[in-house]
C-alpha positions as CSV (number, residue, x, y, z in Angstrom):
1,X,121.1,-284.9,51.2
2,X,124.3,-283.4,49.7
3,X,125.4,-285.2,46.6
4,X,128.4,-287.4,46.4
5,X,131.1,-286.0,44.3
6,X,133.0,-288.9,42.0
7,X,136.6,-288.8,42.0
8,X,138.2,-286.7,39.4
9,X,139.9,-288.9,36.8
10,X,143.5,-287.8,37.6
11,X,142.6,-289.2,41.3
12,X,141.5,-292.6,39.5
13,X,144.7,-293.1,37.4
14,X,147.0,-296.0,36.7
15,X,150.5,-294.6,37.5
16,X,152.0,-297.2,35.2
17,X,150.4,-300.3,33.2
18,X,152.1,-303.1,32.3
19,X,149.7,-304.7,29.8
20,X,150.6,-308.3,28.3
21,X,148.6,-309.2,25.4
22,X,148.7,-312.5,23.2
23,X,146.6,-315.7,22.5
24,X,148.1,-318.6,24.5
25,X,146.4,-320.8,22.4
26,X,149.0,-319.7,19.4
27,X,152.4,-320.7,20.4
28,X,154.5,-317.2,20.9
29,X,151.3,-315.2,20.5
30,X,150.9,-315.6,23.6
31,X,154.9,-314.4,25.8
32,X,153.1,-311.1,26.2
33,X,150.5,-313.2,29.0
34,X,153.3,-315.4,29.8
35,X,155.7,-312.4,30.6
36,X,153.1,-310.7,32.9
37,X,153.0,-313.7,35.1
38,X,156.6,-314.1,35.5
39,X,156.7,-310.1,36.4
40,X,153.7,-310.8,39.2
41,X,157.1,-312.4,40.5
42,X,159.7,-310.5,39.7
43,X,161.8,-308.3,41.6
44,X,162.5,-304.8,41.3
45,X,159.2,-303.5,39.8
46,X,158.1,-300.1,41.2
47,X,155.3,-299.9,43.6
48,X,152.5,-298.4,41.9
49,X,152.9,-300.9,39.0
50,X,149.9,-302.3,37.8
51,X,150.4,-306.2,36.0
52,X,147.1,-306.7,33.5
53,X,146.8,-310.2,31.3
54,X,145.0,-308.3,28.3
55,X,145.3,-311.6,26.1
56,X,143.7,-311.1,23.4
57,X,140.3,-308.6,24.4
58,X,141.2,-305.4,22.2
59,X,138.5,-302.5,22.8
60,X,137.5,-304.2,26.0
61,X,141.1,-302.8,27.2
62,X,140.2,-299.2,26.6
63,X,139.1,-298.0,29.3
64,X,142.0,-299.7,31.3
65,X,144.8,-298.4,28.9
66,X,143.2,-295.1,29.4
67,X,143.5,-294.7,32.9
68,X,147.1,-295.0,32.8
69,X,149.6,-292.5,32.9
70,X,152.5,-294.8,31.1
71,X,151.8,-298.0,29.5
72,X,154.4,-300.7,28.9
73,X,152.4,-303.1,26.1
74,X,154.3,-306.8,26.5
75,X,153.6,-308.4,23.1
76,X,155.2,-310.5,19.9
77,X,156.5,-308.2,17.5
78,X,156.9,-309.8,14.0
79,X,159.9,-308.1,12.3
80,X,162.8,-308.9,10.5
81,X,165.4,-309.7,13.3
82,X,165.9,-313.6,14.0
83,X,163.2,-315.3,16.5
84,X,163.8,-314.3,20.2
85,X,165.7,-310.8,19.7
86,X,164.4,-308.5,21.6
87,X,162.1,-305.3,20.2
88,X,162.0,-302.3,22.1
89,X,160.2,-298.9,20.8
90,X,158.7,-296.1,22.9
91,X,156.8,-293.0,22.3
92,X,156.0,-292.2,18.8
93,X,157.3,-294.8,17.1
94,X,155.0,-297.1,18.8
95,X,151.5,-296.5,16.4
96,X,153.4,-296.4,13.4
97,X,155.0,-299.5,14.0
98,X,152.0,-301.8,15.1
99,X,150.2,-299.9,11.7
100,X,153.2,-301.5,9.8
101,X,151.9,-305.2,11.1
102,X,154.3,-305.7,13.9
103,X,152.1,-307.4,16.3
104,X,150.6,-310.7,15.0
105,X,146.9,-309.3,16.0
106,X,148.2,-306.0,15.3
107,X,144.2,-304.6,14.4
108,X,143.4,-305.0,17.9
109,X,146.4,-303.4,19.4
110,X,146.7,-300.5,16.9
111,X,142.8,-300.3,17.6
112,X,143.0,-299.7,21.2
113,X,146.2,-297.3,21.0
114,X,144.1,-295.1,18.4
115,X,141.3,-295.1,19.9
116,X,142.8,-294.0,23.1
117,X,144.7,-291.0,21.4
118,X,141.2,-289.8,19.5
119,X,139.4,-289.5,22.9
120,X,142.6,-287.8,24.0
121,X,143.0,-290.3,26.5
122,X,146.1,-292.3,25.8
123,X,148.7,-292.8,28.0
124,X,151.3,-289.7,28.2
125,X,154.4,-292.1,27.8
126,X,154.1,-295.3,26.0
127,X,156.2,-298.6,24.9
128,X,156.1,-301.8,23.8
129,X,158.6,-304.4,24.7
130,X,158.6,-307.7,22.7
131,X,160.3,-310.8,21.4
132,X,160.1,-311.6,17.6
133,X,157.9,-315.1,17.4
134,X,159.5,-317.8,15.8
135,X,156.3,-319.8,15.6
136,X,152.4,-318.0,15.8
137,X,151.2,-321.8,14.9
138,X,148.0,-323.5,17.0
139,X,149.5,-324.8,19.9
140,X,150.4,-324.4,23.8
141,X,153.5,-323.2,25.1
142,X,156.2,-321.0,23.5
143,X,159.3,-322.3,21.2
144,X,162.3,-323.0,22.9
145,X,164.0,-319.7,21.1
146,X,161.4,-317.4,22.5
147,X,161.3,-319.4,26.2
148,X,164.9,-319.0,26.8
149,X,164.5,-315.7,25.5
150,X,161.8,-314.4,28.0
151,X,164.0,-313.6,31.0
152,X,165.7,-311.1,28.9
153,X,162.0,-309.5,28.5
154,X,161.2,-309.4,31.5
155,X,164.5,-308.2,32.8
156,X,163.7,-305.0,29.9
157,X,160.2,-304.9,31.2
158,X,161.5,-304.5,34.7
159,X,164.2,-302.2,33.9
160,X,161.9,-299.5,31.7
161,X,159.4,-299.8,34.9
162,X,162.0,-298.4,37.7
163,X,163.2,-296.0,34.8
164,X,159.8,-294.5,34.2
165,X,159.3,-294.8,38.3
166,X,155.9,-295.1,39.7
167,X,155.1,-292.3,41.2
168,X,152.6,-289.3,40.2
């Protein structure tokens, strides 16, 4: 009986990722999870785009983030810009920001982006789009700063999809 061929790994990729991470359980650690649910409604987003609530699983997202050609990584960015401004950085500035503790569980993050770039597997275009956190304390639900703030993320999160496109 002939054997079954697997598909090659180019067959099996994500065209573009859209990867919210954060603990909801930790005020605006958690927008990144809260964005990606608004975007499962939003208009505009490319076909081809694939919405994942990463939370806050770190190395178990490796082999997702891998099988994507672009990554957009939704997340709080600690910096110095007042709570609710908008971060944006792409392409190579995006590891050597999260190694400078821009994300508030910036191990996990910069983890899974490293390790994805050592198996030469990381995504060939890459950003992450956040808001800076005006409270990372226990708690449900996101400051008012950062909530009227999230339509302007996903807005940018929408907008850098249909730029990158979806297709091949």
């Amino acid at each position: 009986m002939p054997r079954r061929r697997a598909p090659d790994r180019e067959a099996r990729r994500i065209p573009l990722l859209v990867l919210g991470l954060g603990n909801v359980l930790c005020g605006d650690d958690g927008l990144g999870v809260q964005a990606v649910a608004r975007l499962a409604h939003a208009r505009g987003l490319p076909r081809g785009v694939r919405l994942e609530d990463g939370g806050v699983l770190g190395l178990a997202l490796l082999p997702t983030l891998e099988a994507a050609r672009r990554a957009i990584i939704v997340d709080a960015v600690r910096c110095a810009r007042p709570a609710g401004a908008l971060v944006a950085l792409e392409g190579e500035d995006v590891v050597p920001a999260l190694r400078e503790r821009l994300s508030p569980h910036e191990v996990g993050v910069w983890d899974l982006l490293w390790a994805a770039r050592l198996r030469g597997r990381a995504p060939e275009r890459l950003a992450i789009l956040g808001l800076v956190p005006a409270s990372l304390e226990l708690g449900v639900g996101l400051s008012p700063v950062v909530e009227a703030a999230l339509p302007a993320l996903v807005d940018a999160v929408v907008t850098t999809a249909r730029a990158w496109g979806s297709a091949r």
